[in-house]
N, C-alpha and C positions, 0 to 999 in steps of 0.2 A: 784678500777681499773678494776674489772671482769667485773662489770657495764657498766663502760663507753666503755671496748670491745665491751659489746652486742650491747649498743645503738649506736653505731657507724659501726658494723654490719646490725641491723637492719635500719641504715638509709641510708647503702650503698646498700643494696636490694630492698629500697623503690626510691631511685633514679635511680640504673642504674640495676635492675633486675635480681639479682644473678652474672654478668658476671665479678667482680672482684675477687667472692670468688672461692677458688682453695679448691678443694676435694683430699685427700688423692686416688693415683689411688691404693690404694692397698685395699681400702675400700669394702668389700661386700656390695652392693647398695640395693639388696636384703634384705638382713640380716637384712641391716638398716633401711630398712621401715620397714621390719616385726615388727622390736625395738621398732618404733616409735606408729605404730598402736599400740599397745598392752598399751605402754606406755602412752601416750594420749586420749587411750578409741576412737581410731580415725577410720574411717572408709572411704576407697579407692573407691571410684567411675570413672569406665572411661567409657570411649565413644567407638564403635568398631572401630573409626576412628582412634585411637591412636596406637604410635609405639607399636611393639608386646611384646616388655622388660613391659613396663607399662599394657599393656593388661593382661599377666602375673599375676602381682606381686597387681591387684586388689583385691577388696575380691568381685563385681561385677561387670560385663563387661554386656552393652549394650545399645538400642536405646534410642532414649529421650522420647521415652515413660517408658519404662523400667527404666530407672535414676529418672525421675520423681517420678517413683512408691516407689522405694526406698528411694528416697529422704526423701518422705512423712509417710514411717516407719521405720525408723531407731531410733535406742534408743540411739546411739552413742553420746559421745559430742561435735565430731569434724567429717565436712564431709571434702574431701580431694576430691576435683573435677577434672580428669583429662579426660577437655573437652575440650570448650571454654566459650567466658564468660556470653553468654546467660543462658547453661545450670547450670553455677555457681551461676547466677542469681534467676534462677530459685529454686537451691535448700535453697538459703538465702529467699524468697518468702517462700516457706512452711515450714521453722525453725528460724522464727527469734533468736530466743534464742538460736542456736548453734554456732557457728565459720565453718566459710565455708572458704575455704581456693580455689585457682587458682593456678598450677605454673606459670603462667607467664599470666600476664593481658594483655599483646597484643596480646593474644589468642581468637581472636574474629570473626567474622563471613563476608563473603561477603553477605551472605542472608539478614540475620538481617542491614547490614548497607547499602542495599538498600529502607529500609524504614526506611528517619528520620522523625523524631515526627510532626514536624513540618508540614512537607507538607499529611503526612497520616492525620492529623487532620486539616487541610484544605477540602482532600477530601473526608471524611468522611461526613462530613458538606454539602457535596452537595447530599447525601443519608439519608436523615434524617430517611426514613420509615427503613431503613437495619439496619439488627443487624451486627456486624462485629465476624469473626470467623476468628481467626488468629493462623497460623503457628508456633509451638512452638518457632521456627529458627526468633526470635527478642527479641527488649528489651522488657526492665520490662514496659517502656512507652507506649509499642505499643501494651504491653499487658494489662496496665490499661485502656488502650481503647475500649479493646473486651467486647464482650461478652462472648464465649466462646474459650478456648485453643482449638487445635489438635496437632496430631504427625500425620507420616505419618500410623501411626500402627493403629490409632481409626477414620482419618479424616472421613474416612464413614459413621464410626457410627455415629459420633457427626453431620455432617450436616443431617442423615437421623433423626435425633431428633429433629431436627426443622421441623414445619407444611410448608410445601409446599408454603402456603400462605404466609410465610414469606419471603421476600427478603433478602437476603445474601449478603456481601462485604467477598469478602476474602483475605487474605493478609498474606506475603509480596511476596509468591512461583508462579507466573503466570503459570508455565507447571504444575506444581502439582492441582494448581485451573482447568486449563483445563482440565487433566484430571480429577479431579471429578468430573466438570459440564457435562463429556462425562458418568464416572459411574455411578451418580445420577439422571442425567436425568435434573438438576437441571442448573438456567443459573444466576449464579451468578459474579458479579459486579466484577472482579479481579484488584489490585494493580499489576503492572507494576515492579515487583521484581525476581528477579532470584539466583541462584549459582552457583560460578565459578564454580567451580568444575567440577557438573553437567549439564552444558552447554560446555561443551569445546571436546564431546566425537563426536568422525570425524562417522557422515553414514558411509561413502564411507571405510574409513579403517576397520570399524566391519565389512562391506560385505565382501571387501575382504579377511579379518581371516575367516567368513564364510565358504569361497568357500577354504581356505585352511585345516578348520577344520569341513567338512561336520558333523560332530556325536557332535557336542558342541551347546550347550541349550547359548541364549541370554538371561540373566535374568538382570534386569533392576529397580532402582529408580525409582519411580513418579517424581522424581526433574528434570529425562533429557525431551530435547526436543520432541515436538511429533514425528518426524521421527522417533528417533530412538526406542520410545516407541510401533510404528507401529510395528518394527522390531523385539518386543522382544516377547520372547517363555514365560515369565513369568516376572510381573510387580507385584511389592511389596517394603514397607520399608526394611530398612537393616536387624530388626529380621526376617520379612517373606523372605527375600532373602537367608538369613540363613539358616532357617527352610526349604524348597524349596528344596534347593540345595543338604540338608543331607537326603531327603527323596525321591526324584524323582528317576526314574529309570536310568536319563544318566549320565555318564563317566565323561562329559568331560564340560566346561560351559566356557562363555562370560560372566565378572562379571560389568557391565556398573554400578558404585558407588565409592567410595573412596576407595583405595587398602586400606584401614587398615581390612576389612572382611575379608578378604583372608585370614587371620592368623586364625581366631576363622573357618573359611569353610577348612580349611587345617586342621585343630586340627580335627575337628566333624567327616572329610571325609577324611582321608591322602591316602585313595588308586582311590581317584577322582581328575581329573585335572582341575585346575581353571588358566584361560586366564586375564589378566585386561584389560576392553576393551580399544582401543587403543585414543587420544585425538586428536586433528587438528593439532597438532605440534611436534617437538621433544621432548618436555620436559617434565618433570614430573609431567603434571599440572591434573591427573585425584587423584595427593596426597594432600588434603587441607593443604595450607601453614599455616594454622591459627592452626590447630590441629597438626601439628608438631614440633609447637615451643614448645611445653610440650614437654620433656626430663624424662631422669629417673632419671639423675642430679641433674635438677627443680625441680624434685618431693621431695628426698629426701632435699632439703636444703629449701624448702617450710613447710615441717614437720618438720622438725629441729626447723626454727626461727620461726612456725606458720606466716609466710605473703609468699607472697599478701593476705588480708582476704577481702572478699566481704563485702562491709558496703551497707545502703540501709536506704533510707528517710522512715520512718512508714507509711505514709499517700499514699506514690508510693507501698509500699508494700503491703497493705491494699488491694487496688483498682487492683492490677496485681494479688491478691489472688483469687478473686472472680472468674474470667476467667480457673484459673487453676483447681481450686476445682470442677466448672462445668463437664471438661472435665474428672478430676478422678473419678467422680461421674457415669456419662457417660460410662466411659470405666468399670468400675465394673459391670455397670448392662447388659452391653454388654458381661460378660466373659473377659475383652481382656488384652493380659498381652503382655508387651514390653520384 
């Protein structure tokens, strides 16, 4: 009978995604993953996008360069991804033999599903002489396509590794490609892809927080658009936005990226004031909805019944490996740590 509980649990998780099972609210949720890592030999991976409970109760917190790097040493038997599912993706890519775990599989990307497979491999076909350098922010397909990975923490490095003489496709970030093609000097071929997120942050309202908070530093993504990247006192991914902001001299900052920073730049700096910079609308759309469907809930009841686990064809594995290893390759001989 204990059996047919679990299977019957486990197949009501795999249907409708945790939302029938009921948690003891007196349950230390904390406690319980501490439990469960220990127990399982498992190891917590999150993203800085993620709510601040989960940011917490990690054993590492950072960018998807930084996740990757972990990913790719870790001794553990079970990773525990609380991201979305490219970077879950990613971490089954460099472990196939481990159990890679998602809380919730609709945890997924507007970046990444701006380029499907399909028509990127269409137009790739029309650059035959280009190598393709793609965006960690897609699938595993779009990464069997490349040649080499980046994040936004080594993109520099990895296209300043290619000879000059080579042509470049880059894909799937268009403002991110822009601005390398403006830092490199380089005029590569960009894929027509964006993120919500990071496209929805208003000029006209960071001016006027500006002009209401003259002493506050704009510090900025490569993901936003170029206005506002014109606008910014300092442009870097999320760890150098991090790093930036706990070591500059000013007070007070304009943080244009997913409000989940704020927690880990509030930890590093609790006597500096951090702004989120404002979006084109009323809503909360500068928070990725995709990265917040991870819960601490999900997490815990994800470690519990080990699912959603990331499965992956060998032969897509294979071919998305090569692209990754490049760029960790890359970024080692570069110094560069996510």
């Amino acid at each position: 009978m204990a059996d047919m509980h679990i299977a019957n649990e486990l197949k009501k998780i795999t249907d409708i995604g945790f939302l029938d099972i009921e948690i003891d609210p007196q349950l230390d949720l904390f406690r319980e993953i501490e439990r469960l890592k220990n127990q399982k030999k498992a190891v917590l991976l999150a993203h800085y996008y993620q709510e601040p409970d989960i940011q917490d109760v990690a054993d590492f917190t950072g960018d998807s360069l930084g996740l990757a790097q972990q990913a790719a040493k870790t001794d553990a038997d079970m990773i525990v991804f609380a991201g979305v599912h490219f970077m879950a993706e990613t971490a089954k890519i460099l472990n196939p033999n481990k159990k890679i775990l998602l809380p919730d599989l609709k945890a997924g990307c507007s970046l990444a599903d701006s380029a499907p497979v399909g028509l990127f491999s269409q137009f790739k076909s029309r650059y035959p002489d280009h190598i393709v350098i793609s965006y960690i922010n897609c699938s595993a397909e779009i990464k069997a396509l490349s040649d080499i990975i980046c994040t936004s923490s080594n993109a520099q490095a990895v296209i300043e590794s290619v000879p000059e003489y080579q042509p470049i496709i880059f894909a799937p970030d268009k403002n991110l490609g822009a601005f390398l093609n403006k830092k490199t000097g380089r005029n590569m071929v960009l894929w027509n892809g964006a993120c919500m997120v990071h496209e929805i942050f208003s000029l006209e309202k960071i001016t006027r927080l500006k002009i209401r908070h003259p002493d506050a530093k704009l510090i900025a993504h490569p993901e936003c658009e170029e206005a506002v990247l014109r606008s910014a006192d300092f442009i870097g991914s999320t760890t150098q936005l991090l790093k930036f902001a706990i070591k500059d001299d000013a007070m007070k900052y304009i943080v244009a990226t997913e409000t989940g920073i704020l927690h880990q730049m509030e930890k590093s700096a609790p006597h500096k004031t951090f702004i989120p910079a404002p979006p084109n609308n009323s809503c909360a759309c500068n928070d990725c909805p995709h990265m917040k469907l991870n819960t601490l809930e999900k997490l815990y009841l994800c470690m519990e019944y080990e699912v959603p686990e990331i499965v992956m064809d060998e032969q897509l594995r294979l071919a998305a490996l090569k692209p990754i290893e490049r760029m960790l390759e890359i970024s080692r001989k570069a110094g560069l740590v996510g």
